[in-house]
C-alpha positions as CSV (number, residue, x, y, z in Angstrom):
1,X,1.9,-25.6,-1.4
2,X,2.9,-23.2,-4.2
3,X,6.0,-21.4,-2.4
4,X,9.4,-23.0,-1.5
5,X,9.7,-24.1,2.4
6,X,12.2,-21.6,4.2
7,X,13.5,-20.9,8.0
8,X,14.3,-17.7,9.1
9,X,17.9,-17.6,11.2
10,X,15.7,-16.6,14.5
11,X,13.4,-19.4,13.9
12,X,15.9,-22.0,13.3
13,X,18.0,-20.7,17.0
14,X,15.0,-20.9,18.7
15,X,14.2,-24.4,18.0
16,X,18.0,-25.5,18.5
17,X,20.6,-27.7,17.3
18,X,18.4,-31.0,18.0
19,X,15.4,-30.1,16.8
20,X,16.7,-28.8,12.7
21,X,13.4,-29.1,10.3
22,X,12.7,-32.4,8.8
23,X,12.4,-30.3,5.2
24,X,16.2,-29.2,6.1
25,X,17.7,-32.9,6.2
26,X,17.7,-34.5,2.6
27,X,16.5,-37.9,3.6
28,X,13.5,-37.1,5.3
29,X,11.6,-36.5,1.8
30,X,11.9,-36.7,-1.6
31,X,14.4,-34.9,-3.6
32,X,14.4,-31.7,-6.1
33,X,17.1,-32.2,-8.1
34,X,17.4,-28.7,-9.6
35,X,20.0,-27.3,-12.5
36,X,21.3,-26.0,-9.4
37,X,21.6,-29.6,-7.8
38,X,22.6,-31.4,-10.6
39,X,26.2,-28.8,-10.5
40,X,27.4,-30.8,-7.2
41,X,25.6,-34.0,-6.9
42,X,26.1,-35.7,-9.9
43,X,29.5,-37.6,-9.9
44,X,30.2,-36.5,-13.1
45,X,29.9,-33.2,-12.8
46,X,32.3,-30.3,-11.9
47,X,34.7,-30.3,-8.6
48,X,36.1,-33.3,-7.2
49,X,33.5,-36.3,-7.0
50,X,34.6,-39.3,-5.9
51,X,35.9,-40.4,-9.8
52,X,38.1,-37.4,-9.8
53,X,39.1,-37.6,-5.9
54,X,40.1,-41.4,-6.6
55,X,42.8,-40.5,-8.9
56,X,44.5,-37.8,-6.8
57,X,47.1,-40.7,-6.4
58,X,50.2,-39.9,-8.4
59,X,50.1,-42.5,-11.7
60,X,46.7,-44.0,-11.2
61,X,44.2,-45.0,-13.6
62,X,40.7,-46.1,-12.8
63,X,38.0,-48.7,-13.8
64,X,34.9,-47.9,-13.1
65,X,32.5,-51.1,-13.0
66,X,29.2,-49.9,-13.2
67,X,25.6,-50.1,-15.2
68,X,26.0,-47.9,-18.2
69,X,23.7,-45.1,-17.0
70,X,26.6,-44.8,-13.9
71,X,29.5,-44.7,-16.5
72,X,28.1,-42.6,-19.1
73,X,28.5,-39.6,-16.7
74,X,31.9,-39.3,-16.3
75,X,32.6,-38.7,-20.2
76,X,32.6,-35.1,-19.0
77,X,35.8,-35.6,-16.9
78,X,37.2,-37.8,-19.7
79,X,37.7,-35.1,-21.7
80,X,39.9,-32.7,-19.6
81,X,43.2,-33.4,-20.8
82,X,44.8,-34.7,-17.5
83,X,42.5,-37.6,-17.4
84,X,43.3,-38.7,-20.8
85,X,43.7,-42.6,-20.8
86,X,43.4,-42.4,-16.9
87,X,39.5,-43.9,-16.8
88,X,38.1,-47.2,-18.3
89,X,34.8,-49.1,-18.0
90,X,33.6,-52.5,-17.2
91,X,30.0,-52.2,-17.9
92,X,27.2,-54.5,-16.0
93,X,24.4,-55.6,-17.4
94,X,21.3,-57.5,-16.0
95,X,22.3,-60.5,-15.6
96,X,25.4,-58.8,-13.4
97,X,23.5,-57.0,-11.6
98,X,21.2,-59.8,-10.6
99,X,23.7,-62.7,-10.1
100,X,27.0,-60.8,-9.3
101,X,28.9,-62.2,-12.3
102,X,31.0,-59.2,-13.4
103,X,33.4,-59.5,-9.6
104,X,34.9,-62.4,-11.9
105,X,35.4,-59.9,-14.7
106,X,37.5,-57.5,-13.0
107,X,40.8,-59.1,-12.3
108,X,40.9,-59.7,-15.9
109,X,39.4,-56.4,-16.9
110,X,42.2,-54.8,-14.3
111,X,45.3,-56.9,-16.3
112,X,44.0,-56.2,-20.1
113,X,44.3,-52.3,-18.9
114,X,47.8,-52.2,-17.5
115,X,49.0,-54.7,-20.2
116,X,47.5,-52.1,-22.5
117,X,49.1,-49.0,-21.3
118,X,51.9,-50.7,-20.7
119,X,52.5,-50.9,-24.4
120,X,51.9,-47.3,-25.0
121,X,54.8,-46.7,-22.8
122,X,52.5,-45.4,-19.7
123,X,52.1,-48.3,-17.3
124,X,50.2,-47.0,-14.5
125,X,51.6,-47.5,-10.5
126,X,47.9,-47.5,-8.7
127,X,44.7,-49.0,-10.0
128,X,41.4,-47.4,-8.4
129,X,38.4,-49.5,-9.0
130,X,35.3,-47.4,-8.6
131,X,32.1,-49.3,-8.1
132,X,28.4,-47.5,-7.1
133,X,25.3,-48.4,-5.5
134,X,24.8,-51.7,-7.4
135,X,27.6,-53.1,-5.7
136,X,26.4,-51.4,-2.2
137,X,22.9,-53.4,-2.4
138,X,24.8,-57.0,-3.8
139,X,27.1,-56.5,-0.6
140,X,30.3,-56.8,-2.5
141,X,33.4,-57.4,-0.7
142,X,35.5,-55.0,-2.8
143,X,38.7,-55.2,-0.7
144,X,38.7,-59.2,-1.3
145,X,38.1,-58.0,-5.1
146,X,41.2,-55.9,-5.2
147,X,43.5,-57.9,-3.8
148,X,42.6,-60.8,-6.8
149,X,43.2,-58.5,-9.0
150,X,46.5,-56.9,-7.2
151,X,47.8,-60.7,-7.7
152,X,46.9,-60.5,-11.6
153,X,49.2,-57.0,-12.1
154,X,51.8,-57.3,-9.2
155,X,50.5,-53.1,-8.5
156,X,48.6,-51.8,-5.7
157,X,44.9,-52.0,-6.5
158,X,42.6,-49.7,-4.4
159,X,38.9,-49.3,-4.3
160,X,36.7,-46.3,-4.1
161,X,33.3,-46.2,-3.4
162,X,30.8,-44.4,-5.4
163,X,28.2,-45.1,-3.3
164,X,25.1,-42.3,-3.5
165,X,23.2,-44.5,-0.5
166,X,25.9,-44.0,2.2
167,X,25.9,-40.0,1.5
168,X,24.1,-39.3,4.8
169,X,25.8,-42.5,6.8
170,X,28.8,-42.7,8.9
171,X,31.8,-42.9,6.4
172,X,30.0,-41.3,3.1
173,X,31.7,-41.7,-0.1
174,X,34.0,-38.3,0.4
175,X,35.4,-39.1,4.0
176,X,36.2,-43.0,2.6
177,X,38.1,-42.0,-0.5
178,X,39.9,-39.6,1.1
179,X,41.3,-42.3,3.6
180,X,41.8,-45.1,0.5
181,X,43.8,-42.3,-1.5
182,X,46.4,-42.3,1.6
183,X,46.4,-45.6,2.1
184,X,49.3,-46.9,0.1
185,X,51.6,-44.5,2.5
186,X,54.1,-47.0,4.9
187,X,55.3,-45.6,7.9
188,X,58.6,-44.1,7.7
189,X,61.2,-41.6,9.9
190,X,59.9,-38.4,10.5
191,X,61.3,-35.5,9.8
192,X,60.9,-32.4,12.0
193,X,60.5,-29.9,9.5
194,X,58.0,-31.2,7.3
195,X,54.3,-31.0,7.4
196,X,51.4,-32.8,5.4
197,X,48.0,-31.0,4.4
198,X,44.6,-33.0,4.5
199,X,41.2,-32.1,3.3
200,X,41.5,-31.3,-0.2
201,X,41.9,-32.6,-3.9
202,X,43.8,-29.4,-5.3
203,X,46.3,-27.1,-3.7
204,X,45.7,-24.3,-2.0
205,X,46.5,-20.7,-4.0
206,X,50.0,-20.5,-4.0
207,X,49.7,-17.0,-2.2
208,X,48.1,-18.3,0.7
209,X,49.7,-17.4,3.7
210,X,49.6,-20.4,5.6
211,X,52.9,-21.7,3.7
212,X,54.8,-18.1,4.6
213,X,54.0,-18.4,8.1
214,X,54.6,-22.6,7.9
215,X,58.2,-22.0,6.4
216,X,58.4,-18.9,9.2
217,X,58.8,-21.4,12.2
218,X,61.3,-24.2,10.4
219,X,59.0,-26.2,8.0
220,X,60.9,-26.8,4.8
221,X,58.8,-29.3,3.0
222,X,54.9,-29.0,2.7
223,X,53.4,-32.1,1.3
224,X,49.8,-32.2,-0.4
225,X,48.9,-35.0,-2.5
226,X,47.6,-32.8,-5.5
227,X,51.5,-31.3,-5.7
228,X,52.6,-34.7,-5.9
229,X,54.9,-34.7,-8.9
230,X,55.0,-38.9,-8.8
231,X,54.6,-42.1,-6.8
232,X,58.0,-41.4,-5.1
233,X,57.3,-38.0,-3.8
234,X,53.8,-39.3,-2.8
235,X,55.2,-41.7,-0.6
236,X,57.5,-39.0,1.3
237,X,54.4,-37.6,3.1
238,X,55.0,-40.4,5.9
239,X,58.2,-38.3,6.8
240,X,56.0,-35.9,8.2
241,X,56.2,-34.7,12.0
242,X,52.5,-33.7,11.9
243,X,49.9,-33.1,9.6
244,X,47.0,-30.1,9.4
245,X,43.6,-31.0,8.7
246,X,42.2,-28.1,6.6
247,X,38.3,-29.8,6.2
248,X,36.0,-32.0,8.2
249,X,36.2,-34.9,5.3
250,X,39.6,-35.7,6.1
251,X,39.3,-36.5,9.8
252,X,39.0,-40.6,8.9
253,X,42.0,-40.3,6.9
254,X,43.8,-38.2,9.8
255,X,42.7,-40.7,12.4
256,X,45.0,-43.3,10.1
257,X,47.7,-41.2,9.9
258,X,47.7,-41.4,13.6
259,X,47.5,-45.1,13.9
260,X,49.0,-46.4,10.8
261,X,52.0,-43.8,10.7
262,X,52.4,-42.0,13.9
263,X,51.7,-38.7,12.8
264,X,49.4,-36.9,14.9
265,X,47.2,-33.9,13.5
266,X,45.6,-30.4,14.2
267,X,42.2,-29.7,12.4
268,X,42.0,-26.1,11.0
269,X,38.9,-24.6,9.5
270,X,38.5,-22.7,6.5
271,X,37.0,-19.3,8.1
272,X,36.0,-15.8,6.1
273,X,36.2,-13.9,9.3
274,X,39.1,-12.4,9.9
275,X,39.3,-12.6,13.5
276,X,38.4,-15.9,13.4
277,X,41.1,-16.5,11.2
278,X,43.6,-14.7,13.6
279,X,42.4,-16.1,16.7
280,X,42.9,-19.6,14.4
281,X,46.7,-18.9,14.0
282,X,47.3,-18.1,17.8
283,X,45.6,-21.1,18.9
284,X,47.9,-23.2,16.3
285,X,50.7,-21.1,17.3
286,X,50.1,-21.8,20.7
287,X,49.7,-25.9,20.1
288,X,53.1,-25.7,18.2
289,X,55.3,-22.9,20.7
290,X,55.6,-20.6,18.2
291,X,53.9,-17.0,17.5
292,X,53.1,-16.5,13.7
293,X,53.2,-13.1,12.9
294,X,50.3,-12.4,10.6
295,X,49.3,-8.6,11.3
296,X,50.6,-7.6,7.5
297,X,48.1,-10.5,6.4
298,X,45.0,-9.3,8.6
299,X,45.3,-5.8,7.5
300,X,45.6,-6.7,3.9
301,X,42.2,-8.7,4.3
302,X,40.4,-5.8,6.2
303,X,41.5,-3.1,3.4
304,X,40.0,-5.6,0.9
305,X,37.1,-5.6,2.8
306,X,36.4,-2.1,3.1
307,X,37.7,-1.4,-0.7
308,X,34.2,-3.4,-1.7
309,X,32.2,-1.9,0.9
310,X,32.8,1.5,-1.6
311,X,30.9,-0.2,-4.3
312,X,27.7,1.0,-2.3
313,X,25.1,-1.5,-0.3
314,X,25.5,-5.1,-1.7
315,X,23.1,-7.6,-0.8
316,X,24.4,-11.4,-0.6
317,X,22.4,-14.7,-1.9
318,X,24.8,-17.5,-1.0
319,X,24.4,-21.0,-1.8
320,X,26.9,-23.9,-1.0
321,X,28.0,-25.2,-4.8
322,X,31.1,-23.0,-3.0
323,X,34.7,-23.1,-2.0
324,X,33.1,-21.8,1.6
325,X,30.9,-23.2,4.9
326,X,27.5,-21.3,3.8
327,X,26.5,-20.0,7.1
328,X,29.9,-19.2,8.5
329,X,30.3,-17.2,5.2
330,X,26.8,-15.9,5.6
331,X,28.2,-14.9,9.5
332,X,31.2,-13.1,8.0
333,X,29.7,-11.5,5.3
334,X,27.3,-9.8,8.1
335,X,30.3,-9.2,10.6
336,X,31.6,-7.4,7.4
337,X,28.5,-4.7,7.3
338,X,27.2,-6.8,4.3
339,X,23.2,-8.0,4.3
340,X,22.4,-11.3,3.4
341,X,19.4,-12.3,2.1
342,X,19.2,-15.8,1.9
343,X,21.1,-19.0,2.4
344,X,20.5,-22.0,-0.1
345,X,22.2,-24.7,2.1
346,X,22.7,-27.8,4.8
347,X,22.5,-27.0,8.0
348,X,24.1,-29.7,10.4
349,X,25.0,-30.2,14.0
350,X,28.1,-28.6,13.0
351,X,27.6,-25.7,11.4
352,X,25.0,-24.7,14.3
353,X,27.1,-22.4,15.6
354,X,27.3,-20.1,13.1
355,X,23.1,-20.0,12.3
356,X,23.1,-19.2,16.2
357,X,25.3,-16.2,15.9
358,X,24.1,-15.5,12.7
359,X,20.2,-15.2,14.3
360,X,21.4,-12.3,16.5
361,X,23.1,-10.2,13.8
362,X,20.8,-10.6,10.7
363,X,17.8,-12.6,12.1
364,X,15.6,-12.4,9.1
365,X,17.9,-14.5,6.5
366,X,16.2,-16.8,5.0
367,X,17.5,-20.7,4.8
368,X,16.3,-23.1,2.0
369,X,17.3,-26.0,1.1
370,X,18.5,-26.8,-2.4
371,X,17.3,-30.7,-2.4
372,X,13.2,-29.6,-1.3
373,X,10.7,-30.2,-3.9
374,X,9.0,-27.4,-3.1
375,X,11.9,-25.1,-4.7
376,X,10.3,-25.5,-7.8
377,X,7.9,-22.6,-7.2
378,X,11.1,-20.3,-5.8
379,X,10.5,-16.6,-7.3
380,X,13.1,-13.8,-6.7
381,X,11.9,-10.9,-4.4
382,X,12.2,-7.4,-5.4
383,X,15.7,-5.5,-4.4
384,X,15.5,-2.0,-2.6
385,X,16.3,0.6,-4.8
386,X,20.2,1.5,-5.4
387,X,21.0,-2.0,-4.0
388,X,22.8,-5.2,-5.5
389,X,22.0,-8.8,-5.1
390,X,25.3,-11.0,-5.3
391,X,24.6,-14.6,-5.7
392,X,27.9,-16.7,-4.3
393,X,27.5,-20.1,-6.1
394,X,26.3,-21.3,-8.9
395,X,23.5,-22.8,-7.3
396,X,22.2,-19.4,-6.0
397,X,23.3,-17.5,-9.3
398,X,20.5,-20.4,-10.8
399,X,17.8,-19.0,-8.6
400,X,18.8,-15.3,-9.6
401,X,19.7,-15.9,-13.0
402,X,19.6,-12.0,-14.0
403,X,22.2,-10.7,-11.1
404,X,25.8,-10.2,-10.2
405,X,27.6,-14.3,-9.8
406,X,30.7,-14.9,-8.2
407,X,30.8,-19.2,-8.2
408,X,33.2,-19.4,-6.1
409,X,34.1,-23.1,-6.9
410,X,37.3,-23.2,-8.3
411,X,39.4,-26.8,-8.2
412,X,42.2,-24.6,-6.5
413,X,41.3,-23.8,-2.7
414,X,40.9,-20.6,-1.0
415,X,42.4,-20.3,2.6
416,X,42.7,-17.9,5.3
417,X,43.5,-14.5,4.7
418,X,44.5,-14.6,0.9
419,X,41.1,-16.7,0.6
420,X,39.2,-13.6,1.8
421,X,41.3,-10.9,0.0
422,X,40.3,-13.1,-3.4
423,X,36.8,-12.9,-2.7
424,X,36.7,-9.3,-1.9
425,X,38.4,-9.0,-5.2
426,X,36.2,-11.5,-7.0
427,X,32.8,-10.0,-5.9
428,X,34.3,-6.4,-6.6
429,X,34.9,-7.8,-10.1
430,X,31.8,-9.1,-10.7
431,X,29.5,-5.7,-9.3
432,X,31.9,-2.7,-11.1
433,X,31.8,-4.7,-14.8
């Protein structure tokens, strides 16, 4: 086969939710691992992998106990400036990995660190340990691990699982350190007026709307763990009445909020639509008695929308290295007037629903899957004259590398409203330079 496997939107709604195409799901068959993979699989790379994710905690450091091929590739995070003396290595070798020797290491490894910061003047208060797939096969009992080495430092010692094997399981490596970075939080009295953010690593842009209309109906503290100035202030997000759930990922950790600290949740989605973003803020509106008053907002969003539809027909190539669901983009992008080409991402259960709408609105976009091998042989297709391809991603900006790329993948999230004014404004940018 010398051309890369693809589904057209129709094709994929007719055979339904249960019946998505083996060359869709990842580990039914070998994997590409493209320039364009490589961006958001390896945890090394850029965005929040489970090294970076792990020290979201206030004052945390992190030992990563791995084979040197595992530890080598997070020198690229060492070198931003906030993880300076944050990361440290306890490197197996063969006769570790064979026998299991280096679990004895790690108390010891864990004290010689703190004792060492400590006389720099920047004794830690967490200690992550992050261990990979080695540790996965050997059947490690990491929790049993941390709690030696808790006893060797008197500090809270915390693993994190950097395990590639468990990506397509029940608790993958993203939804587990999500709930490990909470769990140092203690129940405490709540507090009616303040409200804690799940889902991501960073802060949202601070002109998102969602903290206007949150301080519109009473809330005067907004807790997320990236705005976290210390241990202290950390550990105030128990003295929230509820919490929001802005991604899937952080439904484990929600669930634990629940049950450890009585505070129930509400998930949100991060939508591109703008009516499903306004039908979003009734429906929470509703849950809470309240009405949010977000017209200004939604009008804002729709004059950004048709300010880039004067930049003439645009064509859309959308991949999901992205601060975005790719087809629910791909359906609001189309709801917008836009065309869109293609769509270089995983299709779950989940996101269905949007491929089925999508299907009766732009039924020939094509869906391919980054991780096929047959996207080696992917060639670009000839544009319509007086029309622009926009690839959204950097994965898709690899397969067009001589268009118009907005990435889309900045550390600091996008939401609601604001989130779509930006990428009006970002692709507009990017196609009048």
């Amino acid at each position: 086969m010398n051309s890369p496997v693809f589904f057209t939107a129709r094709e994929l709604a007719e055979r339904g939710r249960d019946q998505i195409p083996a060359e869709l799901i990842s580990n039914t068959h070998l994997i590409y691992s493209s320039p364009a993979t490589l961006a958001f699989n390896s945890p090394g790379a850029e965005g929040f992998g489970v090294k970076r994710a792990g020290l979201a905690v206030p004052g945390s450091v992190m030992l990563i106990v791995s084979p040197g091929c595992c530890g080598r590739n997070t020198s690229m995070i060492s070198d931003m400036p906030q993880y300076h003396d944050r990361f440290f290595y306890l490197t197996m070798d063969e006769t570790d990995v064979v026998t299991g020797r280096h679990l004895k290491k790690i108390p010891g490894a864990v004290k010689e660190i703190v004792e060492h910061l400590d006389g720099l003047g920047k004794k830690p208060e967490v200690v992550m340990i992050c261990i990979t797939c080695v540790d996965a096969l050997l059947g490690t009992d990491m929790e049993r691990v941390c709690r030696r080495a808790q006893e060797e430092v008197d500090l809270p010692v915390l693993p994190c699982y950097m395990y590639a094997l468990t990506r397509e399981g029940r608790k993958p490596p993203m939804v587990h350190v999500r709930q490990s970075i909470y769990s140092l939080l203690e129940p405490a009295k709540k507090k009616g007026n303040v409200v804690d953010l799940l889902g991501f690593f960073a802060p949202l842009y601070d002109t998102s709307e969602l903290y206007t209309l949150l301080q519109s109906i009473g809330i005067r503290r907004i807790h997320e763990i990236s705005r976290c100035k210390d241990l202290a202030e950390y550990r105030l997000m128990a003295e929230a009445n509820f919490a929001l759930v802005l991604g899937p990922e952080a439904r484990a950790a929600a669930e634990d909020f629940d049950r450890k600290l009585k505070i129930p949740s509400i998930e949100l989605t991060r939508f591109y639509d703008i009516d499903r973003i306004r039908s979003q803020y009734r429906a929470l509106g509703q849950v809470l008695g309240v009405t949010f008053e977000d017209e200004a907002y939604y009008q804002e969003a729709s004059s950004s929308i048709e300010t880039l539809k004067q930049n003439g027909p645009l064509r859309f190539s959308i991949g999901e290295c992205l601060n975005a669901d790719s087809f629910e983009l791909a359906l609001a992008l189309c709801k917008m007037g836009f065309a869109v080409d293609e769509i270089f991402g995983t299709l779950t259960e989940e996101n269905f629903r949007y491929l089925k709408q999508l299907a009766q609105i732009s039924p020939d976009t094509k869906v391919y899957s980054n991780l096929h091998p047959t996207m080696i042989y992917y060639q670009e297709e000839a544009l319509p004259e007086g029309e622009t391809l926009v690839a959204l991603g950097k994965d898709a900006g690899y397969y067009h590398p001589g268009t118009v790329c907005v990435p889309w993948n900045s550390d600091t999230q996008p939401y609601g409203y604001d989130g779509v004014k930006r990428l009006m404004e970002a692709i507009k940018k990017e196609v009048t330079k």
